[in-house]
C-alpha positions as CSV (number, residue, x, y, z in Angstrom):
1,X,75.8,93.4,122.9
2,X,78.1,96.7,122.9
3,X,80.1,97.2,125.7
4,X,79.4,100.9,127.4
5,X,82.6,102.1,129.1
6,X,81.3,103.0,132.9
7,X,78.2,102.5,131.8
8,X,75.4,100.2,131.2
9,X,75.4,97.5,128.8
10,X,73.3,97.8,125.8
11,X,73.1,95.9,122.5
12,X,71.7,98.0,119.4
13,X,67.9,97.0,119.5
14,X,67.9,98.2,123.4
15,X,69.2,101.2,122.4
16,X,66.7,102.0,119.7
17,X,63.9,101.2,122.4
18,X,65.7,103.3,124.5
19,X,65.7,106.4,122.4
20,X,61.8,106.6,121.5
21,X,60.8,106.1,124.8
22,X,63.6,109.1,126.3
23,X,61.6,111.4,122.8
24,X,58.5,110.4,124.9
25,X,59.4,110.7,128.1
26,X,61.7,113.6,128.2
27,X,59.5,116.7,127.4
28,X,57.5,115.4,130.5
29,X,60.6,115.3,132.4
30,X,61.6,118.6,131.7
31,X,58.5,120.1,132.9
32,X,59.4,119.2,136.4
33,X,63.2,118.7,135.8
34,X,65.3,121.7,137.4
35,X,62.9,123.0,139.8
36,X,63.3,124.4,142.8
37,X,61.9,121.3,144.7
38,X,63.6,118.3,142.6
39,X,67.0,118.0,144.2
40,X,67.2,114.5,141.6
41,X,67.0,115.8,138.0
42,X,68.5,119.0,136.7
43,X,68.3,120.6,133.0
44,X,71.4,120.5,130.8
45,X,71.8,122.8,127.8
46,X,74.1,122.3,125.2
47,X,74.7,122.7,121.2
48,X,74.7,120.3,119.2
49,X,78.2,119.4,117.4
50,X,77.4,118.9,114.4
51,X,74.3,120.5,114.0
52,X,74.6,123.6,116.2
53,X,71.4,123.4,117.9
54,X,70.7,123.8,121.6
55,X,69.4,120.4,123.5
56,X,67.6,120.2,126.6
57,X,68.3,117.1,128.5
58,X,67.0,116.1,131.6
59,X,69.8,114.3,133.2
60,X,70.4,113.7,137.1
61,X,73.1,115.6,138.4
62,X,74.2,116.5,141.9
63,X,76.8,119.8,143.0
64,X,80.0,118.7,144.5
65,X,82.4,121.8,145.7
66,X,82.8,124.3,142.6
67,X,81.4,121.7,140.4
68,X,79.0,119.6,139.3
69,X,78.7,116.2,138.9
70,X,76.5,113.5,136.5
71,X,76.5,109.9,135.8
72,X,77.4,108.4,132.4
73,X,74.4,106.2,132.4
74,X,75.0,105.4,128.7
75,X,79.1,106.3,128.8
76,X,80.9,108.0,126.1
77,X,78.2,107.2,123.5
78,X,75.5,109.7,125.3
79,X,74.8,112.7,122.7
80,X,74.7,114.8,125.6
81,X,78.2,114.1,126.8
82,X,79.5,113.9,123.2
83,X,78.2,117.2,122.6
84,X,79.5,119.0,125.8
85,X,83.0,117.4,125.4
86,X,83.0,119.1,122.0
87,X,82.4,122.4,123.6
88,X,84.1,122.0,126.5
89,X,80.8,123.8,128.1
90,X,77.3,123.9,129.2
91,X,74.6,125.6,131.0
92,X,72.7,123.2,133.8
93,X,69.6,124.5,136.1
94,X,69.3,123.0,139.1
95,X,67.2,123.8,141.9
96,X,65.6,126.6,140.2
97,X,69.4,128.3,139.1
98,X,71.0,128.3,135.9
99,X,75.4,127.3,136.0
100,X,77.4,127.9,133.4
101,X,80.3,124.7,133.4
102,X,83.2,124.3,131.9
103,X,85.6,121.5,131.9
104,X,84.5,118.8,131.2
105,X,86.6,115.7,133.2
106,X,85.6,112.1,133.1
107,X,85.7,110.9,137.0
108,X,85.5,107.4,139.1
109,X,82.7,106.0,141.5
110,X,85.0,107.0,144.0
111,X,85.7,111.0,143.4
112,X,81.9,111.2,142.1
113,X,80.5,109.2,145.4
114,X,80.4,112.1,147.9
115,X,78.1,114.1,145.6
116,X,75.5,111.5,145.7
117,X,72.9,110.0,148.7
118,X,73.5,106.7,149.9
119,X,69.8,105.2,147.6
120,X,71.7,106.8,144.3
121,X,75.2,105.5,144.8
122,X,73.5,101.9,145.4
123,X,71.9,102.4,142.4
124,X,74.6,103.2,140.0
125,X,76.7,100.2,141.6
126,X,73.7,97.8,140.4
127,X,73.7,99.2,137.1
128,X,77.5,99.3,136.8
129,X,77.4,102.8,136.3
130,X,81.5,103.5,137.3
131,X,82.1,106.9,135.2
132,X,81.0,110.3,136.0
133,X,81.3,113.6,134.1
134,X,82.5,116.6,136.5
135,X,82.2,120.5,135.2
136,X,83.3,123.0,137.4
137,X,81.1,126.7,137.4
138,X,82.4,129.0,135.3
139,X,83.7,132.4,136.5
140,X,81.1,134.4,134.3
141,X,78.0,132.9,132.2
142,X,78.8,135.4,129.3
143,X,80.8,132.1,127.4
144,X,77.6,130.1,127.1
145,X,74.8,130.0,125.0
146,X,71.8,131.7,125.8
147,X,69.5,129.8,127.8
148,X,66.3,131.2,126.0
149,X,67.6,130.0,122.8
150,X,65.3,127.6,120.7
151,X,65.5,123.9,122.5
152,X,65.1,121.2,121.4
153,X,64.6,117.5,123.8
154,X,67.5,115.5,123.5
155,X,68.8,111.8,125.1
């Protein structure tokens, strides 16, 4: 079994299961994901490092300040968080807005924990979830992708 930095603790046949149900699951999740009324799961954009394209990833996220903040469920081996550190960038909607973040910084339980209800901060101490990624907004959205761009659903 691998050992996920801040994260949960997977072994290599849990992760395969884990990544065809999230190629099931997440197109449905992005339907509601970002809306106005889901205050749980926003919509993160970003390009793929390696292959350029843009992702979609439904990923629960929470404002802080200037910022925004999201668990490292899966730690640094997340695509999604490998890809953004690459760019140093993204585009999240969230509440029915669109962000552009930059900066991506890798934060504790404790700086990420005022972000986040009581019932989620519970939760992420039973799954050992301990790392968070913070992005603060960017002064302009003219560094970031276009949001209308081809997308593709991504874990």
């Amino acid at each position: 079994m691998s050992r996920t930095p801040g994260g949960i603790h997977l072994g290599p046949r849990t992760r395969r299961v884990i990544r065809s149900v999230a190629r099931l699951v997440n197109p449905l999740v992005l339907a509601i994901a970002g809306r106005r009324w889901m205050p749980v799961v926003g919509i993160l954009r970003h390009r793929g490092r390696r292959s350029g394209r843009t992702y979609s990833t439904p990923l629960g996220m929470r404002p802080l300040g200037g910022a925004f903040v999201m668990p490292r469920t899966f730690g640094e081996n997340a695509a999604w968080y490998r890809n953004v550190l690459a760019a140093g960038r993204c585009v999240v909607t969230y509440r029915g807005r669109e962000y552009a973040l930059v900066d991506p910084e890798v934060i504790d339980y404790r700086a990420a924990a005022p972000a986040f209800p009581r019932y989620e901060r519970l939760q992420f101490r039973l799954l050992g979830i301990d790392e968070f990624l913070r992005m603060r907004r960017a002064p302009t959205d003219s560094l970031l992708p276009s949001a209308s761009a081809p997308v593709a659903a991504r874990s």
